[in-house]
C-alpha positions as a Python dict, from the first residue, in 0.01 Angstrom:
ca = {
    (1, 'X'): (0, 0, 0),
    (2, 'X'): (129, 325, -67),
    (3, 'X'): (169, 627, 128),
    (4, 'X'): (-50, 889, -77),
    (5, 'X'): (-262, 1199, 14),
    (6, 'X'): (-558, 1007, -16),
    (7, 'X'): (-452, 741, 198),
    (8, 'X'): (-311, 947, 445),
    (9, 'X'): (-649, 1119, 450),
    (10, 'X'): (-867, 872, 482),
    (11, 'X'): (-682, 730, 774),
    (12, 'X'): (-668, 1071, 933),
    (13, 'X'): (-1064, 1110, 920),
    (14, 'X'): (-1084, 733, 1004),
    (15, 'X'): (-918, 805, 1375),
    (16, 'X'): (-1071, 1154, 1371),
    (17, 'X'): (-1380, 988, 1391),
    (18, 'X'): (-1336, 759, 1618),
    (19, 'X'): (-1167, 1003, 1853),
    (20, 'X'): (-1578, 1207, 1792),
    (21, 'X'): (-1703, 865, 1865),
    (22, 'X'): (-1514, 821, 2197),
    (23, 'X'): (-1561, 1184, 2350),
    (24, 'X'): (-1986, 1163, 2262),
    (25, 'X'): (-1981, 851, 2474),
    (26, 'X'): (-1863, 991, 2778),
    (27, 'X'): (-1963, 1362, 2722),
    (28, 'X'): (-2222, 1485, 3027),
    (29, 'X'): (-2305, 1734, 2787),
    (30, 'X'): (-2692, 1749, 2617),
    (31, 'X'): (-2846, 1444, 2582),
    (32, 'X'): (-2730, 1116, 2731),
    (33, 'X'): (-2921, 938, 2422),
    (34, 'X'): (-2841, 1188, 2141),
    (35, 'X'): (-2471, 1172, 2241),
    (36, 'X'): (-2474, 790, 2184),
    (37, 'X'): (-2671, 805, 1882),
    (38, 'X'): (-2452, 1005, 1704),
    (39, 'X'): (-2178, 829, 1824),
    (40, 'X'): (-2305, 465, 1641),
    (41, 'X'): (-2381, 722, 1365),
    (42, 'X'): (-1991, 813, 1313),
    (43, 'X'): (-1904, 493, 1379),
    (44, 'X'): (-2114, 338, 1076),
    (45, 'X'): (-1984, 601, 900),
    (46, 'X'): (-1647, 540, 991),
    (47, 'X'): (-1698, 165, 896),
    (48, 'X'): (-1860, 250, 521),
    (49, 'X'): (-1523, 443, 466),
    (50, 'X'): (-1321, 165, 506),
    (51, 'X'): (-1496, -19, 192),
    (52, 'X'): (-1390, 327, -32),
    (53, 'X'): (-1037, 229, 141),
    (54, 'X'): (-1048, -101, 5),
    (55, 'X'): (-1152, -9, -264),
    (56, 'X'): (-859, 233, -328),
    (57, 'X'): (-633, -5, -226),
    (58, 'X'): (-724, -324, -421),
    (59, 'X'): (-435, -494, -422),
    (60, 'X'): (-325, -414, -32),
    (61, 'X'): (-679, -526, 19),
    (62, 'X'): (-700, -864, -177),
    (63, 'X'): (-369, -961, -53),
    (64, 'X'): (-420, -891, 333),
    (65, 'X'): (-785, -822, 428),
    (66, 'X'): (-984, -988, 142),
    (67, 'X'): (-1255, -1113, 436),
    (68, 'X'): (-1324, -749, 552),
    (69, 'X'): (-1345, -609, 188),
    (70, 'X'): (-1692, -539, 232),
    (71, 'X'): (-1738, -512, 598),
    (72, 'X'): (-1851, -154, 571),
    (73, 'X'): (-2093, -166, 250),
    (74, 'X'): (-2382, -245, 519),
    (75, 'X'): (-2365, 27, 769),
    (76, 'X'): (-2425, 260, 510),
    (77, 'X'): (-2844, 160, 594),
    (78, 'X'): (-2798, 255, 936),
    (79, 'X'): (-2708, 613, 851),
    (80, 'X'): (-3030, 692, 748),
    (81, 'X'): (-3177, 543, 1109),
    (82, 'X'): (-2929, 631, 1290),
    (83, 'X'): (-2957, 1033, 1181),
    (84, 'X'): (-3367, 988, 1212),
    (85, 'X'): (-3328, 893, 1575),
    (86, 'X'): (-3049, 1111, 1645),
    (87, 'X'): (-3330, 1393, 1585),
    (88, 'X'): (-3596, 1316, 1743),
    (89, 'X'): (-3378, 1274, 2036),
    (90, 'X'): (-3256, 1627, 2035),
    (91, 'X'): (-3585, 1790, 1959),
    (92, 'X'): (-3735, 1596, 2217),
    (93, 'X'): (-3567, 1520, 2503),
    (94, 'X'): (-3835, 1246, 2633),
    (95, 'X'): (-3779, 1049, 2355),
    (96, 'X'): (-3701, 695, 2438),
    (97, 'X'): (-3561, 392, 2240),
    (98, 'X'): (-3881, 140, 2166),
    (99, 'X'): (-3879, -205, 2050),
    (100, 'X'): (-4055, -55, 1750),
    (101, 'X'): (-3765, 132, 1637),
    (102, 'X'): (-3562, -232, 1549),
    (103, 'X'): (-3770, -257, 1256),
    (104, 'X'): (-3497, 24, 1128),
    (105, 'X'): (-3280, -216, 1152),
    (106, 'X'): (-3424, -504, 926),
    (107, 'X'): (-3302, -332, 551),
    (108, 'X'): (-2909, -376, 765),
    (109, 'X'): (-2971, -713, 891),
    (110, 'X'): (-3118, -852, 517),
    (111, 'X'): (-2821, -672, 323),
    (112, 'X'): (-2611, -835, 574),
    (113, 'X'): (-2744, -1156, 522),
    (114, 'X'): (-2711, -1135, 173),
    (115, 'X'): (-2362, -1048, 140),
    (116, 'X'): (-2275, -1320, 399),
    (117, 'X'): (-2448, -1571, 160),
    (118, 'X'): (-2278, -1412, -165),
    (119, 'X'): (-1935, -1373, -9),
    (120, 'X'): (-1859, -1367, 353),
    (121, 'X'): (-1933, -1733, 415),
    (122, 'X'): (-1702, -1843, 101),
    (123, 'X'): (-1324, -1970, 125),
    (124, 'X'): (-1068, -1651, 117),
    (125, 'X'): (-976, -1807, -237),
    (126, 'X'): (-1347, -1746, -354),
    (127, 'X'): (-1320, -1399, -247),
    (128, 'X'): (-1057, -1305, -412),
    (129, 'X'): (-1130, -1452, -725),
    (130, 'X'): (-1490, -1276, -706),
    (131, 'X'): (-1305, -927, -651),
    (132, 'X'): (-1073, -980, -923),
    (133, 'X'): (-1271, -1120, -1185),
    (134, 'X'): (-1574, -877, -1121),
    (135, 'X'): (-1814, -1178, -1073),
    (136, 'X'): (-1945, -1035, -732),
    (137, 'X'): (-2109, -760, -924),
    (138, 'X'): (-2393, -987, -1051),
    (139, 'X'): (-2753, -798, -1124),
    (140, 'X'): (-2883, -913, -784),
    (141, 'X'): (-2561, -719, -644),
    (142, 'X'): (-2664, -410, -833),
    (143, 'X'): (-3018, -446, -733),
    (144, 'X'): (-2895, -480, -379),
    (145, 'X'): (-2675, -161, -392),
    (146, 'X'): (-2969, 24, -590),
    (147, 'X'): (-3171, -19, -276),
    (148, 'X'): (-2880, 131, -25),
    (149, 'X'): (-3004, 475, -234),
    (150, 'X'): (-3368, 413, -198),
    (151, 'X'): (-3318, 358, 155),
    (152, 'X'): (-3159, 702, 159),
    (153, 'X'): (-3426, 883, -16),
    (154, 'X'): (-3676, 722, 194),
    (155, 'X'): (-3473, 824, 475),
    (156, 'X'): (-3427, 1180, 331),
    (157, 'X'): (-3846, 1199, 300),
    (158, 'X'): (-3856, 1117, 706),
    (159, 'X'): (-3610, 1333, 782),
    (160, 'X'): (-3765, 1668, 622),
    (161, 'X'): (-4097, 1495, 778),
    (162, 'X'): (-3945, 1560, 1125),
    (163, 'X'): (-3820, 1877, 1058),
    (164, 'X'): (-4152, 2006, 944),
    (165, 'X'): (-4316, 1839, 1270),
    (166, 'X'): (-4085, 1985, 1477),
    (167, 'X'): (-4091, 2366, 1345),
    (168, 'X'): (-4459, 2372, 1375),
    (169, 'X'): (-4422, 2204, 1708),
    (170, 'X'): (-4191, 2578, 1776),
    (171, 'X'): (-4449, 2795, 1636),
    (172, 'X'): (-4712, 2640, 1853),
    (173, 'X'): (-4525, 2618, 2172),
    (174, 'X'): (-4240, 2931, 2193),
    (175, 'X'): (-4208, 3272, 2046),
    (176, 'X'): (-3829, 3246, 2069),
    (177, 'X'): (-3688, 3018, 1761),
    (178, 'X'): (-3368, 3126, 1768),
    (179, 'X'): (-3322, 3002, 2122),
    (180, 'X'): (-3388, 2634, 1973),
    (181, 'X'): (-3165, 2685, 1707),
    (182, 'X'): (-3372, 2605, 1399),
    (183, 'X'): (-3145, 2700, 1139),
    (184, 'X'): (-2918, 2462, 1282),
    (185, 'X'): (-3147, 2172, 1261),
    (186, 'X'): (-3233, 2245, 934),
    (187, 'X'): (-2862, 2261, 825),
    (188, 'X'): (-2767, 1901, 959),
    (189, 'X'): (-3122, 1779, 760),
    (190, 'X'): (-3007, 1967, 417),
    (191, 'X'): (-2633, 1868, 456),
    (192, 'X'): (-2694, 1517, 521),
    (193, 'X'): (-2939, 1492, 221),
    (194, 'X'): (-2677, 1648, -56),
    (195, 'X'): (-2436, 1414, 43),
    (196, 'X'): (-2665, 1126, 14),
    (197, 'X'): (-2765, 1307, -356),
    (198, 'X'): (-2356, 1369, -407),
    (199, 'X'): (-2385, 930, -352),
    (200, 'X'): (-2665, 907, -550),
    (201, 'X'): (-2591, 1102, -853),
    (202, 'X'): (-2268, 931, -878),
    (203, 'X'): (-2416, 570, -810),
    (204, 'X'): (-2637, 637, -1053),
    (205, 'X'): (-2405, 733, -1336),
    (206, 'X'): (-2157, 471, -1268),
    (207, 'X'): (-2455, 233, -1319),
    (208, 'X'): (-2558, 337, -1665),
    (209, 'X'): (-2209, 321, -1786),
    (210, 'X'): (-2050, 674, -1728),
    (211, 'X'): (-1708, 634, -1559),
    (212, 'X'): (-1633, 964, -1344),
    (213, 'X'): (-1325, 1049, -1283),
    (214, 'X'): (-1356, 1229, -965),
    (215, 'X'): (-1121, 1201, -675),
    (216, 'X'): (-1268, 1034, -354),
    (217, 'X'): (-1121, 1295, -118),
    (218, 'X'): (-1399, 1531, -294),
    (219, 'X'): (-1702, 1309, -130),
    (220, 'X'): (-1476, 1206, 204),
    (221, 'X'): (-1362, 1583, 256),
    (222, 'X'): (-1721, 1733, 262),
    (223, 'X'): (-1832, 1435, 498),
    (224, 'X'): (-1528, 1500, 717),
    (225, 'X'): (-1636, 1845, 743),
    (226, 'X'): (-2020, 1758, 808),
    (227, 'X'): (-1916, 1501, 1105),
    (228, 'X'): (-1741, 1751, 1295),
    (229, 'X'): (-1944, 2037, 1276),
    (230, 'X'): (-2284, 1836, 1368),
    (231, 'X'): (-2005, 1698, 1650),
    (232, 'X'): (-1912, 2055, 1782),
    (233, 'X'): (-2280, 2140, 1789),
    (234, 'X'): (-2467, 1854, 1867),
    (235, 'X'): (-2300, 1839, 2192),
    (236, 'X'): (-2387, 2170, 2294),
    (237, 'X'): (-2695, 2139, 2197),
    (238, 'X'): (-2995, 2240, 2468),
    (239, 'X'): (-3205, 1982, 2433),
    (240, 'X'): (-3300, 2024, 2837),
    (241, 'X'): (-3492, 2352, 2775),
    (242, 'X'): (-3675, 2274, 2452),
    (243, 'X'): (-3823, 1953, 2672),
    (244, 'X'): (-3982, 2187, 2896),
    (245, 'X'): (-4119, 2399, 2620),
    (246, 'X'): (-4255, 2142, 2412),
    (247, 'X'): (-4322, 1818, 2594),
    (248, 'X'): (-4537, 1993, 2872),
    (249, 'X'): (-4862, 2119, 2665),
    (250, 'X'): (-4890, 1824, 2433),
    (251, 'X'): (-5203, 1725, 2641),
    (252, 'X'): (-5397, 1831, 2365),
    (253, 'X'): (-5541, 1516, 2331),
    (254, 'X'): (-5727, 1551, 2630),
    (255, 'X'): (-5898, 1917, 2582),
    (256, 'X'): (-6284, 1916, 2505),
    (257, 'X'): (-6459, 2116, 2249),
    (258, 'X'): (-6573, 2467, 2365),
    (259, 'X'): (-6902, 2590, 2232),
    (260, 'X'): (-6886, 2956, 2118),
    (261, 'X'): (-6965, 3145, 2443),
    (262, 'X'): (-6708, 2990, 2626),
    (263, 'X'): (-6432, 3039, 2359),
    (264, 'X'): (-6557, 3375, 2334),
    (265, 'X'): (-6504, 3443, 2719),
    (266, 'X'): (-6172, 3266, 2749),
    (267, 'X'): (-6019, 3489, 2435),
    (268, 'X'): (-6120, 3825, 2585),
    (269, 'X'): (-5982, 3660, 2877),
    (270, 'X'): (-5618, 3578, 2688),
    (271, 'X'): (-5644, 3890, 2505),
    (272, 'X'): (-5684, 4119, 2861),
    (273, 'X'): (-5403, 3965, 3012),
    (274, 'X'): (-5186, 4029, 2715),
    (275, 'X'): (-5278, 4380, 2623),
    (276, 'X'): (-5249, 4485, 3024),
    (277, 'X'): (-4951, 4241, 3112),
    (278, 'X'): (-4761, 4240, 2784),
    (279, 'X'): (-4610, 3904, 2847),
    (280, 'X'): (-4526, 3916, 2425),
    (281, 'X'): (-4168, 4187, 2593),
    (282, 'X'): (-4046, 3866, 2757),
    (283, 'X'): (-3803, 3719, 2523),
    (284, 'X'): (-3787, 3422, 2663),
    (285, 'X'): (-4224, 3377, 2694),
    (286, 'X'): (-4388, 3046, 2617),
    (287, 'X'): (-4691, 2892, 2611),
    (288, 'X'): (-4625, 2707, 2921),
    (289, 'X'): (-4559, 3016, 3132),
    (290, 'X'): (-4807, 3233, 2982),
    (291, 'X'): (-5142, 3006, 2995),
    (292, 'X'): (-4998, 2963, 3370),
    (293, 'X'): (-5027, 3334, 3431),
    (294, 'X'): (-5386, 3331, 3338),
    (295, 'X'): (-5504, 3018, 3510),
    (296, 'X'): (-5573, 2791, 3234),
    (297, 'X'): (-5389, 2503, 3074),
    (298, 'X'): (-5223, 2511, 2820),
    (299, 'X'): (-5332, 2293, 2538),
    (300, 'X'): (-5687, 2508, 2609),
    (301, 'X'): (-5456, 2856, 2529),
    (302, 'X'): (-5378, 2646, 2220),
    (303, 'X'): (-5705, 2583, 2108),
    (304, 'X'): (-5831, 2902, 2207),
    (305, 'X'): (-5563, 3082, 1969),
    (306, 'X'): (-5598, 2803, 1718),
    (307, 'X'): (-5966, 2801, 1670),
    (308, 'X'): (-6082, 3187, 1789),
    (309, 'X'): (-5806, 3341, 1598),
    (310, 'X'): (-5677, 3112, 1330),
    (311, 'X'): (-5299, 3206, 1513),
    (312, 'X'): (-5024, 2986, 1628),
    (313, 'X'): (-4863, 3094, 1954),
    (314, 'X'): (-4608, 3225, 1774),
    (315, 'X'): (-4802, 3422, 1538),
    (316, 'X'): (-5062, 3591, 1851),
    (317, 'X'): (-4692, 3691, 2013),
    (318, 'X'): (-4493, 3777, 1704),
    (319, 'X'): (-4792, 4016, 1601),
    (320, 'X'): (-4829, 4206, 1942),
    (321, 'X'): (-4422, 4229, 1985),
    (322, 'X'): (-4394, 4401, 1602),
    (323, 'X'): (-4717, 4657, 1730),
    (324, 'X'): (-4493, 4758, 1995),
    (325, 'X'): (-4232, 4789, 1762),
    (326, 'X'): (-4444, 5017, 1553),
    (327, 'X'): (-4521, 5231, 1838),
    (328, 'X'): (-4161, 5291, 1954),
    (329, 'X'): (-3995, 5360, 1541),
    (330, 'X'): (-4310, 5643, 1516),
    (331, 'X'): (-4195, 5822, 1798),
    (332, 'X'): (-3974, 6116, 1756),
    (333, 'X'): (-3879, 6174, 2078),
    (334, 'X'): (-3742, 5798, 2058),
    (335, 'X'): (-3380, 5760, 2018),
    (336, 'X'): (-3340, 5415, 2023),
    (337, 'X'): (-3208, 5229, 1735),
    (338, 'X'): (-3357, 4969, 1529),
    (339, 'X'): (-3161, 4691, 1720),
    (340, 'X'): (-3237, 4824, 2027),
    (341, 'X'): (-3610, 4822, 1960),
    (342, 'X'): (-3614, 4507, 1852),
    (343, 'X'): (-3466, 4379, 2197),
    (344, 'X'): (-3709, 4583, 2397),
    (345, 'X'): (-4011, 4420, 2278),
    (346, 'X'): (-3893, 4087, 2300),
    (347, 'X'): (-3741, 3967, 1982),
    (348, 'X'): (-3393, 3777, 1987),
    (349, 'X'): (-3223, 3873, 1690),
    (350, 'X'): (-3222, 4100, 1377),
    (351, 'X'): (-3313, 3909, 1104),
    (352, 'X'): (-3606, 3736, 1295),
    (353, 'X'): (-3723, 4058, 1336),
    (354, 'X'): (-3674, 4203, 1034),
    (355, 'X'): (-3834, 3864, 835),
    (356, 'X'): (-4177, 3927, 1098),
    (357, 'X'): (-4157, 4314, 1068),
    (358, 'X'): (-4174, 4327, 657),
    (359, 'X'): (-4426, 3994, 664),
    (360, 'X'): (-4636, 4197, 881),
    (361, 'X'): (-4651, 4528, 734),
    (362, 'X'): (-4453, 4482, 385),
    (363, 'X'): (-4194, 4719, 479),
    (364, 'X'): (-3863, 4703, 649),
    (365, 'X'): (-3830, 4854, 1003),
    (366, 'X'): (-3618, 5123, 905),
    (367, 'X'): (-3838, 5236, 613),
    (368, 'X'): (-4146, 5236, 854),
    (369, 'X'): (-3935, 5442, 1059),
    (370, 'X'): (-3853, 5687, 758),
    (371, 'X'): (-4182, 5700, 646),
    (372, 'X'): (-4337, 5744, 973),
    (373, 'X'): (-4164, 6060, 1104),
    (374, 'X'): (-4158, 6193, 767),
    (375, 'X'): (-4557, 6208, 751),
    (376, 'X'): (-4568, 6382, 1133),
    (377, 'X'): (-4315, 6656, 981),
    (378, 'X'): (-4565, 6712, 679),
    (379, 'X'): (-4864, 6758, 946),
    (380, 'X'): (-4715, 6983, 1097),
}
């Protein structure tokens, strides 16, 4: 085997990766379950690169470790798993392993089965004659490997599922997105699935007979680079808080209907407490905390919201805070600067601001501002 830059990387990332695996095992940080998840899901990563290393090597392979030339084609149908349940244990910090969940497992356990019947259980001679001569990729074998890409697109599909779930699970519960870092979730969905379509596309052009030329540090860099940074942040990541956000009113189940009178009462009843308490300046105000402070539960705040004003939490609170906000850039006594404005009634950053402010009213906050004082100078 030769001493190259692509095998030197490839054993770099190997060990990098393993080093991720060993510190998420014993980290204390975030969640116990998450930690370990992504852990197994570096470490079948880890093991699928050591089939592109075989594969790189040939020779050094067939000659030393011709019994372990596949050992890592399988785990790459636990990624997709893996990465589903490494999600919904972040976003939800109850979540618990179920015996349901080993049905995941089954596409793994059949590939494994097959390649242990088409060339693990043969004599090392068989093996390497199979490699050699190309007869281990038979049209079963293709089919086979065809389905290690469905399995990632159906993967891909449950992944943007639970991504979807869980942002309207934020807009119902919190007023405060950036605090669960959404953005960030939705980058370690999107990266994941373009370098399952960088596998894909490539798969798919090697099968109808187009030969690319492409060196493998372009696919193992990019995946190197992915690993660590879902590493750096997954381990940081507060899962604790968003529990107690989002775990706490999901008794919707159990609220009853409301005939009109009653919804009526209990919405000039939401609506009083807001408009006299402004609970909407409180950055860090939930549903939780604020059907508390007026005495009723919270999946009934919910449906209250839901079915008297057609309004997500998120919406009612997003709507009052960018009022205020409108109130304070029309003043002209008010010195306060956009960013400071946008702290003081309760928003956590300028672009979430900014994206609510010109949804609401179709302008920026700065031309509201402009256009605001500039009409009080002409009535004058």
């Amino acid at each position: 085997m030769q001493l190259t830059f692509t095998n030197g990387l490839f054993v770099i990332i190997f060990f990098n990766m393993l080093l991720i695996v060993a510190i998420s095992l014993v980290s204390t940080k975030g969640s116990a379950l998450a930690n370990r998840l992504f852990a197994t899901f570096v470490l079948a990563k880890a093991l699928c690169f050591t089939t592109d290393f075989f594969y790189h090597n040939s020779s050094f392979a067939l000659d030393n470790v011709v019994s372990v030339f596949f050992a890592g084609y399988s785990f790459d149908l636990l990624l997709g798993p893996l990465m589903l349940l490494y999600f919904k244990a972040l976003s939800s910090p109850s979540f618990k392993l179920k015996r349901k969940h080993l049905y995941h497992l089954l596409p793994f356990l059949m590939h494994v089965s097959y390649m242990s019947v088409v060339f693990f259980a043969k004599p090392v001679e068989s093996k390497v004659d199979l490699i050699a001569s190309g007869d281990i990729y038979t049209w079963h074998f293709s089919v086979v490997h065809l389905l290690i890409y469905v399995s990632f697109v159906v993967y891909a599909v449950l992944l943007i599922k639970a991504l979807i779930s869980y942002h309207k699970r934020l807009k119902a519960h919190t007023a405060a997105f950036d605090k669960y870092q959404l953005n960030w979730m939705l980058f370690m969905v999107s990266g994941l699935i373009v370098i399952w379509a960088m596998a894909i596309g490539s798969g798919a052009l090697n099968m109808m007979g187009y030969q690319l030329f492409i060196p493998i540090y372009f696919y193992i860099i990019p995946v190197f680079a992915f690993v660590n940074v879902l590493f750096f942040k997954g381990i940081n990541y507060p899962a604790a808080s968003i529990e107690m956000q989002l775990e706490k009113p999901s008794d919707e189940k159990q609220k009853s209907s409301l005939d009109d009178a009653r919804l009526q009462e209990l919405l000039e009843r939401v609506l009083q407490y807001t408009k006299s308490q402004k609970p909407y300046l409180d950055p860090d105000v939930n549903i939780t905390s604020m059907s508390e402070a007026i005495g009723l539960p919270a999946y009934q705040l919910s449906h209250v919201l839901n079915n008297a004003l057609n309004k997500n939490f998120f919406t009612f609170i997003s709507e009052y805070r960018i009022e205020e906000s409108k109130r304070l850039l029309a003043l002209p006594e008010n010195k306060q600067t956009v960013l400071e404005i946008l702290y003081a009634v309760g928003f956590n950053s300028k672009s979430a601001f900014n994206n609510a402010f010109k949804k609401q009213i179709g302008r920026t906050p700065t031309q509201y501002r402009k256009e605001a004082l500039m009409a009080q100078k002409m009535a004058v």
